[in-house]
C-alpha atoms as one frame of an Amber mdcrd trajectory, in Angstrom:
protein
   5.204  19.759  19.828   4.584  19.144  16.127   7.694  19.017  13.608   8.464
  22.084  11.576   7.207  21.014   7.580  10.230  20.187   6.568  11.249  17.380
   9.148   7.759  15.905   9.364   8.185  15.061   5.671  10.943  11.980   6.719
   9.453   8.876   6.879  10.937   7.815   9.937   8.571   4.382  10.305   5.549
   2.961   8.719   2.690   0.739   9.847  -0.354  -1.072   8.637  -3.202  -1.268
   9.879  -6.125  -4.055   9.479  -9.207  -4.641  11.925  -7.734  -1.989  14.088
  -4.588  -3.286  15.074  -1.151  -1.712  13.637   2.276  -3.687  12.795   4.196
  -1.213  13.189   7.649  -3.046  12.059   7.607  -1.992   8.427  10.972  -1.275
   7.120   9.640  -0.492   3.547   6.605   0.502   1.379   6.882   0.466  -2.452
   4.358   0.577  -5.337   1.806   3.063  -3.310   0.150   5.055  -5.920  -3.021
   6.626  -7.016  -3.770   6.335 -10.293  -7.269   5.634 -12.806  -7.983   5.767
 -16.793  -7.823   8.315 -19.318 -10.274   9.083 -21.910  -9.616  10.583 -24.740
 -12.194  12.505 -26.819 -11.474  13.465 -30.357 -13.571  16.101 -32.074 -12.866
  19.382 -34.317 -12.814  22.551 -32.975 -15.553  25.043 -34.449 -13.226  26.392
 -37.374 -12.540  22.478 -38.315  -9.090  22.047 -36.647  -8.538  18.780 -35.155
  -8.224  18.568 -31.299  -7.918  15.783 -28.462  -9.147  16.562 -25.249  -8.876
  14.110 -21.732 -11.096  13.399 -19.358 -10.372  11.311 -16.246 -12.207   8.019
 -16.505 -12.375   5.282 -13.834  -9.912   5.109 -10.828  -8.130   1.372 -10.943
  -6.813  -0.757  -8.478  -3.427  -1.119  -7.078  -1.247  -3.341  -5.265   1.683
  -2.149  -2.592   4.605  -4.157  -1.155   5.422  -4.185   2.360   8.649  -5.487
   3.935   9.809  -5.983   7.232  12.007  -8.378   9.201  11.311 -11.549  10.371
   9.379 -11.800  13.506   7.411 -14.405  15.821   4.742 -12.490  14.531   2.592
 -14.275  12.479  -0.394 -11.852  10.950   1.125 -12.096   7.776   0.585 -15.680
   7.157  -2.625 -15.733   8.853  -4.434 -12.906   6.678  -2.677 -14.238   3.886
  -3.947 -18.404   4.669  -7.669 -16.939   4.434  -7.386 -16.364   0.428  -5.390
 -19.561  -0.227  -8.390 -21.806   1.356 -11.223 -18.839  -0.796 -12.279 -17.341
   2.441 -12.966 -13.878   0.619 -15.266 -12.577   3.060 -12.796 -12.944   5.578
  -9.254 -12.183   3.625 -10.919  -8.582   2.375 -10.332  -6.015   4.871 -10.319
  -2.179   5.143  -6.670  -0.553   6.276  -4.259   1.906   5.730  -0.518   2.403
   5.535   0.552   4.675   8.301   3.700   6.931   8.060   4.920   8.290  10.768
   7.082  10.786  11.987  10.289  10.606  14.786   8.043  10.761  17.336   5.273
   8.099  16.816   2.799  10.894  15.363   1.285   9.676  12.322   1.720  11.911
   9.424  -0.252  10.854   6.386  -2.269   7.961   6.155  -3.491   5.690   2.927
  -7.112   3.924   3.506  -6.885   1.092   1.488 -10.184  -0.663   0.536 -10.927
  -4.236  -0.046  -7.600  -4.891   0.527  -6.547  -8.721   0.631  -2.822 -10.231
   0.424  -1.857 -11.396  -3.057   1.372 -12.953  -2.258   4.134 -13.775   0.826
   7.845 -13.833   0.014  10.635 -15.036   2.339  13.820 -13.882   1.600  17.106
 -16.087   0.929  17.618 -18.607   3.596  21.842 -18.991   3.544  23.933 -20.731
   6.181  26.406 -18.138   7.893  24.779 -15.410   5.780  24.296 -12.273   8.604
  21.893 -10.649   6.515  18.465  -9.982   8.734  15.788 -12.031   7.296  12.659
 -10.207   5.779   9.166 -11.313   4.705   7.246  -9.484   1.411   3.631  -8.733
   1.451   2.194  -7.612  -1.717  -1.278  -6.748  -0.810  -3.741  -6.015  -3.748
  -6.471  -3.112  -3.308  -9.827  -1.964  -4.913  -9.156   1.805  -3.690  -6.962
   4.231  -2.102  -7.845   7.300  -0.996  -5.401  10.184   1.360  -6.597  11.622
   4.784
């Protein structure tokens, strides 16, 4: 049974998903956005008053940041060893983040293309600390688009 609007609007988990395969054990997403360029076009109006008018212009790339907490699980590093040694073909990959509701139903999903990891960050490594451990993607894309 699908969630009334309201409550299928809480992100209850998130996944991506590359070559098919989800990791579903993302505990954040940040810096997902749509956005492209703005053109402005100056002109006068036909009783010689100045006006501005905008035009969207081309859409431009984004990056997104996902977290999550230390696992066995090494996808992260693998994807991520491609671009370090230029293997471009191979690093590039179609995806999407996934959000998904309380029950494991996906809600909304963001196709991300040419999407390749631009950095991996480990978080602080202290003795006795009882904080859990998490790992940073930052993955860089060429598009985004909604479905």
């Amino acid at each position: 049974m699908p969630l009334p609007d309201f409550d299928s609007a809480v992100g209850h988990s998130f996944g991506l998903e590359v070559d098919s395969i989800i990791i579903r054990q993302i505990t954040e997403v940040t810096g997902l956005k749509m956005e492209q360029d703005v053109i402005e076009y100056k002109s006068n109006t036909a009783d010689g008053k100045f006006a501005i008018r905008k035009a969207p212009g081309a859409p431009k790339a984004g990056e997104v940041t996902l977290t999550r907490g230390l696992t066995a699980d090494n996808s992260f590093e693998s994807w991520i060893k491609d671009c370090r040694f230029g293997k471009m073909g191979q690093a590039r990959k179609g995806g999407a983040i996934i959000v998904f509701d309380y029950e494991g139903i996906p809600i909304k999903r963001y196709k991300l293309t040419n999407a390749w990891p631009k950095s991996l960050e480990i978080s602080s490594l202290k003795a006795g600390d009882t904080s859990v451990l998490t790992e940073k993607l930052v993955v860089t894309y060429e598009a985004m688009e909604v479905e």
